[in-house]
N, C-alpha and C positions, 0 to 999 in steps of 0.2 A: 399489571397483568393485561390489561385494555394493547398497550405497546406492543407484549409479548402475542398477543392473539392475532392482531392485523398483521405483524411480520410473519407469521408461521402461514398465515392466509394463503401470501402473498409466495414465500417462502416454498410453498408446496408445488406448486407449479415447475418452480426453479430445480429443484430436485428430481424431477422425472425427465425432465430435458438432461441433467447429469446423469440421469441411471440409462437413458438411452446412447448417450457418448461416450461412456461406459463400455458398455453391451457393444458399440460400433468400434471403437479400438479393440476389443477382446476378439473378435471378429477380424481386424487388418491385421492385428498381430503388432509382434515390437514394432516400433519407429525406429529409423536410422536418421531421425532427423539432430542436428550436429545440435551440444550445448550452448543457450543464448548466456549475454552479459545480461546485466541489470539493465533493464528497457529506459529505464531516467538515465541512466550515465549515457547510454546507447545516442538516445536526444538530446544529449547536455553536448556529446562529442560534434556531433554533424551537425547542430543547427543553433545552441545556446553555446558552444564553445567553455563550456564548464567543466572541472575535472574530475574522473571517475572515482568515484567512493562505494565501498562495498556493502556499507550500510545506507540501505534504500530511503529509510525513513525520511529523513530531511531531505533527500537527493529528488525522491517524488515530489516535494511538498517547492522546491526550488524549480522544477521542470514545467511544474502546470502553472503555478504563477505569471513564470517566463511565457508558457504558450498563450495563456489570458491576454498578459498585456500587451502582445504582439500578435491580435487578432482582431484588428478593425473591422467593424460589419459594415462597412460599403464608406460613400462620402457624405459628409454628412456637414450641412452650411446651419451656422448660429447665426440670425437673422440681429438680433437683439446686440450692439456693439458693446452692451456693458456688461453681459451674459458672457460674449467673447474676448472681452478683455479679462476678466474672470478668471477664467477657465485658463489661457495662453499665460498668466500670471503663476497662477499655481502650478502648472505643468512644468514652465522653467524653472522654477526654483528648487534651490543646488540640492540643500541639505535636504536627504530621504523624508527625517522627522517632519520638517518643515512640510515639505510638498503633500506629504501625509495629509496632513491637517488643514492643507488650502484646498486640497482637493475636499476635503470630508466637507469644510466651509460653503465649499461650491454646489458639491451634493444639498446641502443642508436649504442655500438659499435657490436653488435651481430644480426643485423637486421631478419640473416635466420637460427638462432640457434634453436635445435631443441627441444629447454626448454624454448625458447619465451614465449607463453604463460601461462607455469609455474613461469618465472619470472614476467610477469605482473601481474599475480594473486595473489603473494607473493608481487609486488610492492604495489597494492591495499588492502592488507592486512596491510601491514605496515604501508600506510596512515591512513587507519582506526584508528590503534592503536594511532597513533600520533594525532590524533583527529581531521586531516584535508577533512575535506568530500568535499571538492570540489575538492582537488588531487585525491582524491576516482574516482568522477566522469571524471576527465579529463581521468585515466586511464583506466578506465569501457568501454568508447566509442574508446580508443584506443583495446581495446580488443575485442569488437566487429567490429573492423574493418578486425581483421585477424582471426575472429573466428564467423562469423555473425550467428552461429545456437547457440549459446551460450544461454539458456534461463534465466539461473542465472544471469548475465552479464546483461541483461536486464532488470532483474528485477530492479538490483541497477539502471539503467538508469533511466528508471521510475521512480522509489522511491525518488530519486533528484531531478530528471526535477519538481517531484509537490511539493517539501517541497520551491524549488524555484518559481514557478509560484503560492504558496500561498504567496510568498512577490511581486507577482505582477509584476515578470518576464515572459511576452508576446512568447518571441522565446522559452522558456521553458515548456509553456504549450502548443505548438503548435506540439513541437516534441514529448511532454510527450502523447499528444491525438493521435500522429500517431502510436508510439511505444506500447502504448498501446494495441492497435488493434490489429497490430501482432503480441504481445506476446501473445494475447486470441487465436488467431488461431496458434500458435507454440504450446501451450500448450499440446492441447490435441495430437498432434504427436510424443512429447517429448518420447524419449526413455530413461528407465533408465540404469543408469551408470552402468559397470557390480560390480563395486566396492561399491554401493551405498545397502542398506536394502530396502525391499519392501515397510517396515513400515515409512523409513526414504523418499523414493523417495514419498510415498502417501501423507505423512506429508509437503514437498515442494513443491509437484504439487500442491495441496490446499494454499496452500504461495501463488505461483505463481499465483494462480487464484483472491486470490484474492490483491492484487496489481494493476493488469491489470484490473479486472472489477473495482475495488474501481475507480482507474485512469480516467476509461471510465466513470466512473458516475460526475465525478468532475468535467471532458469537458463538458457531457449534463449540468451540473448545469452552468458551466462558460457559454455558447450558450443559456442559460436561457430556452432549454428545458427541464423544469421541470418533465414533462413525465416520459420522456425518462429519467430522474436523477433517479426518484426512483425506477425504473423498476430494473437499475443497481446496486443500494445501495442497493436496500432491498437484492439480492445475494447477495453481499459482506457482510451486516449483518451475513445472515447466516451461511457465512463463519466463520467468525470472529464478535461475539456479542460486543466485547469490546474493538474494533478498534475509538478510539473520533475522529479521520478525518473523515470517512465514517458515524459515528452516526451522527455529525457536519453536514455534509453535505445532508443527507438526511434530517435534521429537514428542513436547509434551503429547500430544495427543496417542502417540506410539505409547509411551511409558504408562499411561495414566490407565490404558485397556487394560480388560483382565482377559487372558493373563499379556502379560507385557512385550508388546513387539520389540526385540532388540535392535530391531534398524535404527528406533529412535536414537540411539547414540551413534549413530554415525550422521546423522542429523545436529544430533546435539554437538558433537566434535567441529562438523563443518562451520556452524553457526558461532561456536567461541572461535574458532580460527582464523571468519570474518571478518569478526568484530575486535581482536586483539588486532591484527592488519592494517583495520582502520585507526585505530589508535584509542578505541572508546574500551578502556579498563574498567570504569564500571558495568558496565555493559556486560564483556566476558566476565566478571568474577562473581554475578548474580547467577548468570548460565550455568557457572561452574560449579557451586554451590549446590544447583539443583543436579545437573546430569552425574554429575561425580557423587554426590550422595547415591543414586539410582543405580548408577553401576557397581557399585561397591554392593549396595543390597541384592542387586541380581546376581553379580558376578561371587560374591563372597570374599573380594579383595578389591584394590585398586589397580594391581598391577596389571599392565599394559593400556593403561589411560593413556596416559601420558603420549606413547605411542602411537596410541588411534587418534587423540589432538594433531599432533605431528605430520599424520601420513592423509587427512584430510586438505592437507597443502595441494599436494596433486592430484587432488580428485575432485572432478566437477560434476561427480551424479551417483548415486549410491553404487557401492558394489556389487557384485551378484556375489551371492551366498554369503553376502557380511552376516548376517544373524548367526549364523551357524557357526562362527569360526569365534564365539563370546559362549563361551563355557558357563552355563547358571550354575549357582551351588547348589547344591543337594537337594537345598527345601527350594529351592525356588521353582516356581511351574515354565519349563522351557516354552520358547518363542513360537507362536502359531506357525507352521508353514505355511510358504508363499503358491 
């Protein structure tokens, strides 16, 4: 409870700045601004040379690694020759696991070295590589211990804490909803690196944003305030159209209202159509499971599922008037107007 009070604190601020950007687009009216990719493939294309995957979740968690470890803070001379022999041992060494471990070693015997955090960065690079993302995260939260303005660092905290608290680890979403928070207010104070491109630091503050909001919408959906979920998702949508956690979780939040926004299944549609695309089958047949029970109860059939999975193909942003053209049956309470 003590977790839930300081995040709600904190948390309240953050929502009146939303109800005011809110109130200010309702005010400019639509946007004609064109639909984005996924901001991690976006950085993976131009600057890590990685291939674009529709599913964001591992694609974030590979992008801010990459941007960590290829973030040197300035030059920096080890005085001590057996400090630097150390360090220059561990760094060349081939095998990920390996280097892993020489680095952690190095960390371990070099506690006030003055390439610490060059070394944990590189450690967490090299977990990455080795495919252990939970060493990822052990090391992430060590390096925001001696670096807490680290925004990147945070990011990866985040981005674990909820691929964990979506297997229903409780201390995970509890830190992921605190950390959250202030990484939306770090955000926008973040200074860029003087080593970093405008275009590149623009490209990761939008990463970053959206992370932190996605994050924050997932807490409202876990707190079953629905509201306040899609307030947060539908930003992060627009960040990122083709993020299936955040499309995921905004259907839920659509469907869960009473009474039930039908857009959520074209939410739900777009987000199995990403994820079957990518090739992650479990993935779509948990999705499907839920939206395709929901629509059958609202709709009183199944028929034209199937269809609205399909025709999600060519569509990168909800329809206008999609609610309306999903017929409720008889007892069901039709779709709030927009």
């Amino acid at each position: 409870m003590a977790g839930r009070a300081r995040r709600d604190a904190v948390r309240k601020k953050l929502n009146e700045k939303l109800n005011q950007d809110r109130q200010e687009k309702a005010r400019q009216g639509p946007s004609s601004r064109p639909p984005r990719v996924c901001y991690a493939s976006l950085v993976h294309r131009q600057r890590f040379h990685l291939a674009h995957r529709p599913l964001c979740a591992l694609t974030l968690l590979l992008t801010l690694v990459a941007a960590a470890q290829q973030a040197p803070s300035g030059q920096k001379i080890i005085k001590d020759p057996a400090e630097y022999n150390a360090y220059m041992a561990a760094l060349n060494t081939q095998d990920a696991t390996a280097r892993a471990e020489a680095l952690e070693s190095f960390a371990q015997q070099y506690p006030r070295s003055v390439v610490l955090i060059d070394a944990l960065q590189q450690e967490m690079a090299a977990w990455q590589t080795a495919g252990d993302s939970a060493q990822v995260g052990k090391v992430a939260k060590r390096l925001l211990a001696v670096d807490s303005g680290n925004v990147r660092v945070l990011g990866i905290v985040v981005a674990l804490d909820r691929m964990s608290a979506e297997k229903g680890d409780a201390a995970a979403l509890n830190e992921m909803c605190i950390d959250a928070t202030g990484g939306m207010r770090a955000v926008p104070m973040w200074r860029k690196p003087a080593n970093m491109t405008d275009a590149d630091f623009a490209s990761l503050s939008k990463l970053m944003n959206d992370i932190f909001i996605g994050a924050e919408g997932y807490c409202a959906v876990e707190e079953k305030n629905y509201s306040q979920a899609r307030d947060w998702l539908t930003r992060a949508i627009q960040i990122d159209p083709a993020n299936v956690q955040d499309l995921y979780q905004l259907a839920i939040a659509d469907l869960e209202t009473t009474p039930a926004d039908a857009n959520g299944f074209w939410y739900c549609a777009r987000a199995i159509h990403l994820a079957q695309t990518a090739a992650m089958p479990q993935n779509a047949s948990g999705m499907v499971s839920y939206c395709k029970a929901k629509y059958t109860s609202y709709h009183g059939a199944d028929d034209g599922w199937d269809a609205m999975v399909a025709g999600t193909a060519a569509q990168d942003k909800l329809p206008r008037d999609f609610a309306r053209d999903i017929q409720p049956a008889p007892n069901a309470p039709a779709s709030p107007q927009k």
